[in-house]
C-alpha positions in Angstrom: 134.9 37.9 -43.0 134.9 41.7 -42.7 132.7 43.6 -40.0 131.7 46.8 -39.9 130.3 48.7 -37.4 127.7 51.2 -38.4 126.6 53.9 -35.8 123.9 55.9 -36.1 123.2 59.5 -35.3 121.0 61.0 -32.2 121.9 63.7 -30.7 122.8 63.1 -26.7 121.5 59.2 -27.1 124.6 58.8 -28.9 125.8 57.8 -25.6 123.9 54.6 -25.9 126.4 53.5 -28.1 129.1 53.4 -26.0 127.6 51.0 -23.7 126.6 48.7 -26.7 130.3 48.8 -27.7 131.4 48.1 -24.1 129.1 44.9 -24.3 130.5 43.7 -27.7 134.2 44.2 -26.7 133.2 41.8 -24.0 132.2 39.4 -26.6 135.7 39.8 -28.5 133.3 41.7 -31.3 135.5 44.2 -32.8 135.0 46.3 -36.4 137.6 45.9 -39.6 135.7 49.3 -40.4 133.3 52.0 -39.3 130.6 53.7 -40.5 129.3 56.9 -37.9 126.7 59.3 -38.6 126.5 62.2 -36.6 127.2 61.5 -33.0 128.0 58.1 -34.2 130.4 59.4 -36.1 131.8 61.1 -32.8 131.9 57.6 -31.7 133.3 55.9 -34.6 136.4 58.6 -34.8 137.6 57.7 -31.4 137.0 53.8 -32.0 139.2 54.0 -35.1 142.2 55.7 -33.9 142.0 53.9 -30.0 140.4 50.5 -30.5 137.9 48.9 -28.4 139.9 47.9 -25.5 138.1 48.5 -22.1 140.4 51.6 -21.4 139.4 53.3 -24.9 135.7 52.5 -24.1 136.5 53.7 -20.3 137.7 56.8 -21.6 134.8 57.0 -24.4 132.2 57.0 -21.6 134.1 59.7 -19.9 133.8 62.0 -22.7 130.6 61.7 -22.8 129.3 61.9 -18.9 131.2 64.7 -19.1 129.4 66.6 -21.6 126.2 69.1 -21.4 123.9 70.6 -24.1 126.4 74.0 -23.8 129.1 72.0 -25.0 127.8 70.4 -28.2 124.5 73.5 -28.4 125.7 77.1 -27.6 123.0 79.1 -28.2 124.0 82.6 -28.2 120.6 85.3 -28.6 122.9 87.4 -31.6 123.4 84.7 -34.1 120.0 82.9 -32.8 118.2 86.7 -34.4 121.2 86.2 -36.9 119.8 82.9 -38.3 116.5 84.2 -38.2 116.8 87.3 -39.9 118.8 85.3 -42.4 122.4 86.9 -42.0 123.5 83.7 -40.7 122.8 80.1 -42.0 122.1 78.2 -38.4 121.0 79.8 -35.4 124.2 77.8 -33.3 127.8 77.0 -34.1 129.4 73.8 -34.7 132.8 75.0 -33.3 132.5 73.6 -29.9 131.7 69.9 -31.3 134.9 70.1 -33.6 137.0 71.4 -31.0 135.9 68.5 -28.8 137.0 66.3 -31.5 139.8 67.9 -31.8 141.2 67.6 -28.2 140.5 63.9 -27.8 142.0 63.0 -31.6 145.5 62.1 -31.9 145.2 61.9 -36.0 144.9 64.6 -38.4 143.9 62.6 -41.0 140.7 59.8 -41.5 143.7 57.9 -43.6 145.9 57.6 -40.5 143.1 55.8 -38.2 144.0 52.2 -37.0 141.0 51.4 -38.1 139.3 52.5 -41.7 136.4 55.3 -40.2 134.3 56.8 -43.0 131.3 59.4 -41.9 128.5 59.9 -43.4 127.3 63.6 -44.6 125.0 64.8 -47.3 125.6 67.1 -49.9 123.2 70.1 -49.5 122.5 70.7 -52.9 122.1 67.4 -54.4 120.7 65.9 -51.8 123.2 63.1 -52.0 125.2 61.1 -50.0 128.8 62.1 -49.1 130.7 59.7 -47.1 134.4 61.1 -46.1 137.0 59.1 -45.9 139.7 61.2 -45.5 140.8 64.6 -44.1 140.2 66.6 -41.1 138.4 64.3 -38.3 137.0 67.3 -37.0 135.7 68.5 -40.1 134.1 65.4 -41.0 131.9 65.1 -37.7 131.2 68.8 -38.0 129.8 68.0 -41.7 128.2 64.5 -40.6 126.4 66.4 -37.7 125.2 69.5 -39.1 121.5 69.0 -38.6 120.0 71.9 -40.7 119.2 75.4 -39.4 121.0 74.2 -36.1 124.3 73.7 -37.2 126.2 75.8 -40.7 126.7 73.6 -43.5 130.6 72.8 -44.1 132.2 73.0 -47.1 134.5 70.6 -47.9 135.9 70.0 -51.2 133.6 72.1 -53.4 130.2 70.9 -51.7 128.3 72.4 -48.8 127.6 69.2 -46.6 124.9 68.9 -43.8 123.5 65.8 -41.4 124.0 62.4 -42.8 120.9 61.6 -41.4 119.1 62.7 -44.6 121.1 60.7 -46.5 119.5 57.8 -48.3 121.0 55.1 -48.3 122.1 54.8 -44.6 125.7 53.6 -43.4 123.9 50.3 -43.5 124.7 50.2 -47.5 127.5 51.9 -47.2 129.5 49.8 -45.4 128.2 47.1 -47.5 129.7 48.8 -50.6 133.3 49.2 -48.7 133.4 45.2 -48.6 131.9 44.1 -45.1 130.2 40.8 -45.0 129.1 41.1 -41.4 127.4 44.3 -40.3 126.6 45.2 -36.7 124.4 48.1 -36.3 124.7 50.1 -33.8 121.3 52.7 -33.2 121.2 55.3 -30.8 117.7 54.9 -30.8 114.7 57.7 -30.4 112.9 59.1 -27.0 110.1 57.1 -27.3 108.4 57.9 -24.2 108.7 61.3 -23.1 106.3 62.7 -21.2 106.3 65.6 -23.2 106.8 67.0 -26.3 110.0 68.7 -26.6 109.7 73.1 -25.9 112.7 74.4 -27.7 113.5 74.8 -31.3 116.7 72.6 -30.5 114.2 70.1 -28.9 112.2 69.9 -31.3 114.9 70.1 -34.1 117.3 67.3 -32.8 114.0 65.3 -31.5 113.0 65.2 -35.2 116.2 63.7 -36.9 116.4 61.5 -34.4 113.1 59.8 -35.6 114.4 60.2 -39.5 117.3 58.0 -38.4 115.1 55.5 -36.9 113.2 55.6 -40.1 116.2 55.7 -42.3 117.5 52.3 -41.1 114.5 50.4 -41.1 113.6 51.3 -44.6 117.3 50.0 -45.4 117.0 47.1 -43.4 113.8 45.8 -44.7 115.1 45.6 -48.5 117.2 42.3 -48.5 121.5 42.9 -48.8 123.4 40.2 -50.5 126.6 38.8 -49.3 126.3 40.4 -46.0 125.1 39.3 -42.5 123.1 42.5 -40.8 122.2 42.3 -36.8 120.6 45.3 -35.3 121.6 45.6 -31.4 118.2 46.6 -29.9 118.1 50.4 -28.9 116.9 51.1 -25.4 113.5 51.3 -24.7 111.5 53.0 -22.6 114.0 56.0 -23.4 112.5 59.4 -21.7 115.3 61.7 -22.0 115.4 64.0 -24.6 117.6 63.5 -27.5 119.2 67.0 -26.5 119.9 66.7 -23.0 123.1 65.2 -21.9 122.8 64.8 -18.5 122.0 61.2 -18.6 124.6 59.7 -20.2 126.5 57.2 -17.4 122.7 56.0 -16.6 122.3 55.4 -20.8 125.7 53.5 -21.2 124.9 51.6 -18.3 121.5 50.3 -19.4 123.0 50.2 -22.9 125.9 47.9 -21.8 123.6 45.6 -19.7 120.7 45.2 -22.5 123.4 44.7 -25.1 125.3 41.6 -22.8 121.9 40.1 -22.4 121.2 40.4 -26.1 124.2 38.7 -27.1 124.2 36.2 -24.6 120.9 35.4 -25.7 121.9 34.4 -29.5 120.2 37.9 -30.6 123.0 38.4 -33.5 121.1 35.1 -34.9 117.6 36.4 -34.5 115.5 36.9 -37.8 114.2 40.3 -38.6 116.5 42.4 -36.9 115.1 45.5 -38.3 112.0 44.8 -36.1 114.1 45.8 -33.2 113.2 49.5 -34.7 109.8 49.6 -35.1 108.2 53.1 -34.0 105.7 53.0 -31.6 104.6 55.2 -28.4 103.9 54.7 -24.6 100.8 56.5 -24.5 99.0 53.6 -22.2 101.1 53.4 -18.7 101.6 49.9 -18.3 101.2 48.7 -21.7 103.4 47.3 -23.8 104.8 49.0 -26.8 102.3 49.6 -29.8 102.5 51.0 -33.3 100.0 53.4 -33.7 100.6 54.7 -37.5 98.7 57.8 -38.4 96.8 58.1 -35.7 97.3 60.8 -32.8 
């Protein structure tokens, strides 16, 4: 039996993750290999070279209380009028996300993780997948998190690589293809009920990819994988912070952690349908349950 862990992308909801993690190590659930996307693959990096002992998660959740939009979004108004007078190719700078991978890796090298870590990019021109195995951990979040017009593209190895978020197929494949037979998926999940919609270009921007995730991984999930075992940990829900705004991270991994326990104390890894655990819908209605609502608005 091989596991993977696949973690999706989702801006400051990444920290969700964490919390999902914490509740699996609990269980004894740990990966033989990961699969991040974006802020998963922020996730997946430090997993891979620290484990998933309570003092790696510890210092995981740290990371990540710590953090505010500035740190991961500098928006500075030159290159913003840069990027829109087309001098620059993003209107922000991914050099304060690498550099925050960089202080907290103690590998230079994807090859040298405990654990096998792959993230998942997309080549810009092609329009294809690029998962990296290998190189630079900084480089390879940068490349797996460069949501487009936001972040530069990063070339690596002859190809100009953006967000793996508009990658199709999804890790979900992916770590199929690397051999696992058990696959736990780990979704940051979308803001599903904010009150309103998002102001800011970088609102609006990271809001977006967030939902193509979402959409991403049920469209995976939904066509059948042989010779592997897929369960979908449910994201959180209501979830009305903004998938830009770190400020609520301890209060995500905390719901995260307890929703995830009760899922898995409840036999949810055994449930049918786990991609049903995605399924967009709104909280227009105060005090009614969750609904699809398809293309109306």
């Amino acid at each position: 039996m091989t596991t993977a862990f696949v973690l999706s992308g989702g801006g400051s909801l990444g920290a969700v993750q964490v919390g999902m993690l914490q509740a699996l190590a609990q269980q004894g659930i740990a990966p033989d290999l990961l699969v991040g996307t974006s802020a998963g693959a922020v996730n997946a990096v430090w997993v891979a070279q620290h484990g998933m002992s309570a003092d790696s998660l510890a210092g995981l959740s740290r990371i990540w209380t710590q953090l505010r939009r500035r740190d991961i979004f500098p928006v500075r108004p030159a290159r913003v009028l840069r990027g829109l007078a087309g001098r620059a190719p993003a209107v922000s700078t991914s050099e304060r996300l690498g550099e925050l991978v960089r202080n907290n890796c103690e590998i230079d090298d994807l090859c040298d993780a405990t654990i096998p870590v792959h993230a998942l990019a997309t080549d810009l021109l092609s329009g294809q997948a690029a998962l990296i195995s290998s190189g630079s951990p900084s480089e390879a979040v940068r490349a797996s998190a460069a949501i487009p017009g936001v972040f530069p593209p990063v070339w690596r190895r002859g190809r100009w690589l953006i967000d793996g978020a508009l990658s199709a197929p999804s890790g979900v494949h992916h770590a199929v293809h690397l051999g696992a037979t058990e696959v736990y998926v780990l979704p940051a999940g979308v803001p599903c009920a904010l009150v309103e919609a998002p102001r800011s270009a970088l609102g609006v921007a990271v809001h977006s990819i967030s939902f193509l995730v979402q959409q991403r991984l049920i469209a995976d999930l939904e066509n059948p994988l042989p010779g592997a075992m897929i369960h979908v940990l449910p994201p959180l829900c209501p979830v009305t912070v903004s998938a830009a705004d770190f400020s609520h991270a301890d209060e995500l991994i905390g719901r995260a952690r307890q929703a995830s326990s009760r899922w898995l104390d409840e036999g949810g890894p055994d449930l049918p349908r786990p991609a049903r655990f995605l399924s967009l819908h709104d909280h227009a209605d105060a005090g009614t349950p969750p609904r699809d609502r398809g293309l109306e608005v």
